[in-house]
BAMIBA-679611 format. One record per residue (C-alpha): residue in one letter; z, x, y; residue number from 1. Coordinates in pm, 1 decimal. Each point is the difference from the previous one (the first is absolute). Example, Ala and Ser with C-alpha at 12.3 -4.5 7.8 and 13.67 -1.06 7.14 Angstrom:
! residues 2
res w u v n
A 780.0 1230.0 -450.0 1
S -66.0 137.0 344.0 2
! end
This chain:
! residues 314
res w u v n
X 0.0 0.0 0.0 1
X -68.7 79.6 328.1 2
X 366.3 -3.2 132.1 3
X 97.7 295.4 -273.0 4
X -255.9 219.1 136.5 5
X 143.2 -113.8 347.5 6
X 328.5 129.4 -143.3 7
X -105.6 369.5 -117.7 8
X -182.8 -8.4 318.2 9
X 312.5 -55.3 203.8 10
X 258.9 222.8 -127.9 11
X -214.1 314.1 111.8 12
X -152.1 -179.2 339.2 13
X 198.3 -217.0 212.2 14
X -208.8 -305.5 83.9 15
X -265.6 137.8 -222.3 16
X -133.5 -387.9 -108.0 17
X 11.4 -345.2 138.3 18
X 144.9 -257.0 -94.6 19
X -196.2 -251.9 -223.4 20
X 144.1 -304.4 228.4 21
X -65.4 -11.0 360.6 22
X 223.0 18.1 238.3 23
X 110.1 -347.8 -24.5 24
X 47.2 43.1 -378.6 25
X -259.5 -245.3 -120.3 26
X -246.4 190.3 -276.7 27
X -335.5 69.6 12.0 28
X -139.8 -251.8 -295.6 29
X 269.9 -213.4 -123.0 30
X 21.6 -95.4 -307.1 31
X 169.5 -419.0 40.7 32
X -71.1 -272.2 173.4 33
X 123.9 117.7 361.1 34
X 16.4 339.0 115.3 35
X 226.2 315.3 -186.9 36
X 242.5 109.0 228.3 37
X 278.0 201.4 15.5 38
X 319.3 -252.1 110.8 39
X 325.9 271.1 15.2 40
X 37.9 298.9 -58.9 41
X 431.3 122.0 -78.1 42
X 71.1 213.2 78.6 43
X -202.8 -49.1 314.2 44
X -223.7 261.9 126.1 45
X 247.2 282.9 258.1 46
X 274.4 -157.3 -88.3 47
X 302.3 226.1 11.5 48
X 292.9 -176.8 -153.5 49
X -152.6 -107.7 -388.4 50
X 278.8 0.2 -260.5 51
X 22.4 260.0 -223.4 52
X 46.3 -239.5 -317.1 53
X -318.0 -255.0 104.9 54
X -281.1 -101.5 -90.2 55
X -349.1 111.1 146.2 56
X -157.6 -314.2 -9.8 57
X -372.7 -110.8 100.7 58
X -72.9 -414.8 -7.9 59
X -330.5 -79.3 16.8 60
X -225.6 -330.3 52.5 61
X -211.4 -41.7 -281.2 62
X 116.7 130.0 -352.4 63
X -123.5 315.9 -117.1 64
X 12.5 116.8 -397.8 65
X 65.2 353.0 49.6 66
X 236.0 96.1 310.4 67
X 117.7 396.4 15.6 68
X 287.7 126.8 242.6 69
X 28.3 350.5 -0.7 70
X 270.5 147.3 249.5 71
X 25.8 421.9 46.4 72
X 200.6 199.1 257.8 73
X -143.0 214.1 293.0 74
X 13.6 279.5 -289.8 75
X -249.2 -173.1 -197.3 76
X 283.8 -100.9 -259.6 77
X -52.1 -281.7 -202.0 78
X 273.0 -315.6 -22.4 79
X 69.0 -121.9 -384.4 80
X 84.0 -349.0 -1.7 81
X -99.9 -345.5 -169.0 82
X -339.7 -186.4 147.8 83
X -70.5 -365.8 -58.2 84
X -196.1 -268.0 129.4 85
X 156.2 -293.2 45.1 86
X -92.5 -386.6 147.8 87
X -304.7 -70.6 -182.4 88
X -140.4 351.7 103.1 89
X 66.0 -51.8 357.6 90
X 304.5 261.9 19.7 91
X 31.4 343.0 -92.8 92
X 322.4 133.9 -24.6 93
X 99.4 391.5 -66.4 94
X 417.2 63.0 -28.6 95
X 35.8 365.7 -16.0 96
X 222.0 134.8 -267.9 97
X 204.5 198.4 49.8 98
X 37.4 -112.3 401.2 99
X -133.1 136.3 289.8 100
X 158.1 313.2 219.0 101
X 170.5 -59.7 327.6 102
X -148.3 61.8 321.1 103
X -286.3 91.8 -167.0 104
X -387.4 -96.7 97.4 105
X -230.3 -150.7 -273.2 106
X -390.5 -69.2 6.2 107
X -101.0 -287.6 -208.9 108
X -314.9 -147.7 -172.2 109
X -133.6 -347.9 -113.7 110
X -314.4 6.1 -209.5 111
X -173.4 -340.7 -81.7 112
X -358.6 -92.2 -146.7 113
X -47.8 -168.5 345.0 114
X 152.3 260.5 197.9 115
X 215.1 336.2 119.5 116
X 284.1 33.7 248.7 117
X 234.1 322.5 47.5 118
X 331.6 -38.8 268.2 119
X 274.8 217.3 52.6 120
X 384.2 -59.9 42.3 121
X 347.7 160.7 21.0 122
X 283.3 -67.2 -212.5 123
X 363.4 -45.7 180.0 124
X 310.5 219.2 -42.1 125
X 132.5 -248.5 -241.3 126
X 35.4 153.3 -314.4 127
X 202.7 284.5 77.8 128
X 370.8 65.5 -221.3 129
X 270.9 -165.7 221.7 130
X 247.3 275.0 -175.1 131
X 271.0 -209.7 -27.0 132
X 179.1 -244.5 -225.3 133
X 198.0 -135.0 272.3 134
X -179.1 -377.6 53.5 135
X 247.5 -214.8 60.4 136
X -88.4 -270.4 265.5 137
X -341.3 151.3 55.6 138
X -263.5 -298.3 134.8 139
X -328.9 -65.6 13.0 140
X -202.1 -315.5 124.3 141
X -323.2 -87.6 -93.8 142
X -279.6 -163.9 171.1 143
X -211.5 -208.7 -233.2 144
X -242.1 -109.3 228.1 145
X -86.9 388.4 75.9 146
X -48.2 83.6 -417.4 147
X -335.0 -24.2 -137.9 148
X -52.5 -305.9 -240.0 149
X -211.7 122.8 -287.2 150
X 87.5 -289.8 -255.5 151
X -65.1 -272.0 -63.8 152
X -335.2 -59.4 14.8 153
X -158.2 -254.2 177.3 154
X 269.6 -87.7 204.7 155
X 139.9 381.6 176.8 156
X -153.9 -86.5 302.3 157
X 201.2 -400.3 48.1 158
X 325.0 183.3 -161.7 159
X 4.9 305.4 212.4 160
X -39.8 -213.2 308.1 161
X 309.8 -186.7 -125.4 162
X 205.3 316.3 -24.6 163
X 158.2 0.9 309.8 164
X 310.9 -175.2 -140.1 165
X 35.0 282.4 -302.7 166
X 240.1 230.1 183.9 167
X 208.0 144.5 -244.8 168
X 279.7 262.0 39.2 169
X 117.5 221.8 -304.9 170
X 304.3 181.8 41.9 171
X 174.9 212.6 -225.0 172
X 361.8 -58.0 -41.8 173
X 139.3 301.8 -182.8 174
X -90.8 348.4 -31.8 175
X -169.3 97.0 -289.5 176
X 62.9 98.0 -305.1 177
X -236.8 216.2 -193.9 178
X -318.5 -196.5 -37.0 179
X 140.9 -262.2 154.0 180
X 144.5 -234.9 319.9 181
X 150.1 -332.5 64.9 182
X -268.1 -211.2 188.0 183
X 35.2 -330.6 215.0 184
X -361.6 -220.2 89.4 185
X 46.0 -257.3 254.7 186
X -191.5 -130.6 310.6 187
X -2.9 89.9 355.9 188
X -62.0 -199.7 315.8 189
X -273.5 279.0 226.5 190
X -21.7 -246.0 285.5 191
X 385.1 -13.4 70.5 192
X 170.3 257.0 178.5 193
X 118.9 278.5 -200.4 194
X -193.0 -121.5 -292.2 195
X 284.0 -199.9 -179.9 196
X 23.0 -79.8 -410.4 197
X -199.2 -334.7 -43.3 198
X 281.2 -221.0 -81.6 199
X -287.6 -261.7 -229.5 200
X -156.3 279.1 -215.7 201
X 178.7 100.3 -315.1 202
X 151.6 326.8 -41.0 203
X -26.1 192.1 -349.9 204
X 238.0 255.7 -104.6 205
X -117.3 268.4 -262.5 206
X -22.5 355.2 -152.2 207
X -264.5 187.9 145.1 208
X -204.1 306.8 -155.1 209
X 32.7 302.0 250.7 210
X -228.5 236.8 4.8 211
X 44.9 214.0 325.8 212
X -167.4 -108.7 236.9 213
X -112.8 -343.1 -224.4 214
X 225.4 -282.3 -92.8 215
X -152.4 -240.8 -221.3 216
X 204.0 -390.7 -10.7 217
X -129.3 -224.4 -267.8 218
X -126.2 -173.7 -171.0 219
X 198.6 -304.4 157.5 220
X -137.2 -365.7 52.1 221
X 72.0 -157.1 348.9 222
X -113.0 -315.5 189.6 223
X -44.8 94.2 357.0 224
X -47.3 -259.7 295.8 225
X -292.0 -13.6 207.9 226
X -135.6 -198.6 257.4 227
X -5.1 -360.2 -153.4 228
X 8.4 139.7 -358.4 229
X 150.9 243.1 -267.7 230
X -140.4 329.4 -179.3 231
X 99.7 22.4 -301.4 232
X -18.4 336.0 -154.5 233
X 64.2 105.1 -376.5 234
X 72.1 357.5 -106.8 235
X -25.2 122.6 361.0 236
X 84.7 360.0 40.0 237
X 17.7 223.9 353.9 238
X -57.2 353.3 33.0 239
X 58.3 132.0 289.1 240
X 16.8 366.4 100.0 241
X 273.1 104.7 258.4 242
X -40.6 249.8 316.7 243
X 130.8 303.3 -66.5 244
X 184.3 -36.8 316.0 245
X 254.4 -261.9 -71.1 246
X 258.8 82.7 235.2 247
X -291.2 -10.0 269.9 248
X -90.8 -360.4 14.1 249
X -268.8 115.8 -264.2 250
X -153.2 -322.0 -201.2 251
X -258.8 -6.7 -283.4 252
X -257.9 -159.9 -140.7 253
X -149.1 -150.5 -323.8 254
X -124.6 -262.7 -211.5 255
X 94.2 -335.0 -203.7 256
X -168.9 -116.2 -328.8 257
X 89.7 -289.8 -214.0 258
X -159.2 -328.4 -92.8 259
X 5.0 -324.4 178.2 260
X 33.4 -339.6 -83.4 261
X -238.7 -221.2 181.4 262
X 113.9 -327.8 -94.5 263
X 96.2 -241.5 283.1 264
X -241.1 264.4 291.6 265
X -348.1 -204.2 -65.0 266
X 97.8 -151.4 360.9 267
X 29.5 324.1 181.2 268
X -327.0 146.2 -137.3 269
X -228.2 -305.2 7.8 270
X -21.0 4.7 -377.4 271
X 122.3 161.9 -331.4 272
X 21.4 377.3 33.7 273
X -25.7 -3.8 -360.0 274
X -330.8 -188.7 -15.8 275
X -140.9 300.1 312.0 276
X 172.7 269.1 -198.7 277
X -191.6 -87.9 -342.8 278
X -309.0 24.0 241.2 279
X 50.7 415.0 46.0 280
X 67.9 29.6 -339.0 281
X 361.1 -39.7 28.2 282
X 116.7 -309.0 -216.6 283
X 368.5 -136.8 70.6 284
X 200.0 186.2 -289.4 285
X 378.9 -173.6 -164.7 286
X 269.2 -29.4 223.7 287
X 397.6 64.7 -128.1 288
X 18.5 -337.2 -115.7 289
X -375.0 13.8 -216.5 290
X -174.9 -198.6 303.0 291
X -348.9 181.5 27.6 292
X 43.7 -27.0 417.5 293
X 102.3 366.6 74.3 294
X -229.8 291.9 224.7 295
X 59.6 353.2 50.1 296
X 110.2 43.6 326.9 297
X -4.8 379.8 148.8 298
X 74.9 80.9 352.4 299
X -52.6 336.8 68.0 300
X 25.4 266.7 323.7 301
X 323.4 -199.4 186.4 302
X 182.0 208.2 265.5 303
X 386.4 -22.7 -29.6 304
X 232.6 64.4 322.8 305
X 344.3 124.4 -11.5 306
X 259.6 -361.6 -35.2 307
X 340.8 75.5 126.1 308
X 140.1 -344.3 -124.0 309
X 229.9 -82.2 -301.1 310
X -164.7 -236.9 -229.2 311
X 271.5 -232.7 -111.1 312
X -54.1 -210.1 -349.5 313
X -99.8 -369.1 31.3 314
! end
C-alpha cells in the first residue's frame, strides 16, 4: 500500500509524502456511498498532554477492511502494542503495550485502502514513579465530558454529549500496602464552589491494585444519575495514573471500561442503542442478570485535577 511506502519514506525525510486525504480529510476515491473521511484523530495532531496508558485511535466515515496504525519515536523506534478495527470497520484502534514514555514526542501513521495520514503528538509527564507509599487522602476528579468515548458504537457521539454529569472523584483512603490501597469512588459537584462530593451519586468503597504511579478500582457495578436518567454500569473498573507530584496539587489522568446496560435509555438516544450497536457489528452481549441488553462502554484520555475534599459514605 501506498501509505507503507509513505512510512519508510518518512522516517528518513521529514514531510517526505503527502497525505492520501486532503486537507479536509475526505479521500481521493471513496469507496461507500458518501465520501471517506477522516472524523478524529486521538490523540489529536500537536497535542502535548496524551496519556501515557491511551489509546491512539483514528475513527473514520466509511468502514474500511484493513486499517494499520503504526506509531515510532523521533529515533525511528517502533511502538509494540495491540491493533484492531473496531465499529463495523469504521475505527481503528492501536493500545501500545507496554505504555508510552513521558514527556516524550511520537509520530504516528494510519494506512487505509482508501487512504494515508501521518500526525505527531507528545505524551504528558504522567507516568512517572510517585516514590512513595504514603497515599492517604490523595484526590483526583475527573471530567467525563473531557474523556474520549470510544464505545459503544453507534451511540459515542449522543453519550459523550451527555457526559457532563459523570464527574467522578476517586480518593484513596489509606496508604498502601504492597500492591495495594484502600480506594473510595463517589461523585463531585464541578459547578459549585470548591467542587463539593455530589451528595445523589453513590459512593463505592474498595481495594485497589497499586502499581506506582497506576491504581486500578474494579471491577464494581454502579448506577450513576444523569440528567433525567441513570447509567448503569456492570464490571466498571478505573485506572487512573497519579502525578508524581502529589504534594503539589498534581492530578492524573486515565480511563474507564466496563459494560453498560441500556435498558430503560431508548428515550435519551431516540432509539435502542442495541438495535444501532448490532449495525457496527457490535451486537448487545448478556447482562449480570442473563438479559442480552449490555455494550462495552470505554472512555478513554480523561484529565483528573487534584480534589482536596473528603468523600464521606452514603
Amino acid at each position: 500500500m501506498r501509505g507503507l511506502l509513505c512510512i519508510a519514506l518518512i522516517a528518513g525525510l521529514a514531510g517526505g509524502c503527502d497525505d492520501y486525504f486532503d486537507p479536509d480529510g475526505v479521500v481521493l476515491t471513496p469507496d461507500c456511498d458518501q465520501p471517506q473521511k477522516v472524523n478524529t484523530i486521538r490523540p489529536r495532531d500537536a497535542d502535548d498532554d496524551a496519556y501515557v496508558d491511551g489509546y491512539i485511535v483514528v475513527s473514520l466515515q466509511c468502514p474500511v477492511q484493513t486499517g494499520i496504525i503504526t506509531v515510532r519515536t523521533l529515533a525511528d523506534e517502533p511502538v509494540t502494542g495491540l491493533l484492531n478495527l473496531h465499529h463495523g470497520g469504521r475505527q481503528v484502534r492501536f493500545r501500545p503495550s507496554p505504555g508510552l514514555e513521558p514527556n516524550t514526542t511520537y509520530d504516528a501513521f494510519l494506512d487505509t485502502p482508501d487512504g494515508f495520514r501521518d500526525w505527531r503528538f507528545q505524551t504528558s509527564d504522567l507516568g512517572r514513579p510517585t516514590g512513595t507509599n504514603e497515599l492517604a487522602w490523595v484526590a483526583v476528579s475527573m471530567l467525563g465530558a473531557r474523556g474520549t468515548l470510544l464505545d459503544p458504537p453507534g451511540v459515542t457521539e449522543a453519550l459523550q454529549d451527555e457526559l457532563g454529569d459523570f464527574n467522578t472523584v476517586l480518593q484513596l483512603t489509606s496508604d498502601a500496602t504492597g500492591a495495594t490501597v484502600n480506594a473510595r469512588l463517589g461523585g463531585f459537584l464541578p459547578a459549585d464552589e470548591g467542587d463539593p462530593q455530589d451528595p445523589a451519586q453513590p459512593v463505592v468503597d474498595a481495594t485497589a491494585a497499586w502499581g506506582d504511579p497506576t491504581v486500578t478500582l474494579g471491577p464494581v457495578d454502579l448506577v450513576w444519575r444523569m440528567d433525567g436518567w441513570s447509567m448503569a454500569l456492570e464490571q466498571a473498573t478505573w485506572t487512573v495514573a497519579l502525578d508524581s507530584d502529589l504534594t503539589g496539587g498534581g492530578g492524573g489522568g486515565g480511563q474507564l471500561e466496563a459494560m453498560w446496560d441500556v435498558r430503560q435509555v431508548a428515550p435519551v438516544f431516540g432509539e435502542d442503542p442495541c438495535l444501532t450497536a448490532a449495525e457496527l457489528d457490535t451486537p448487545c452481549t448478556a447482562c449480570a442478570d442473563g438479559t442480552p441488553a449490555c455494550l462495552p462502554f470505554l472512555l478513554v484520555h480523561t484529565p483528573a485535577n487534584p480534589w482536596f475534599g473528603t468523600l464521606t459514605a452514603n
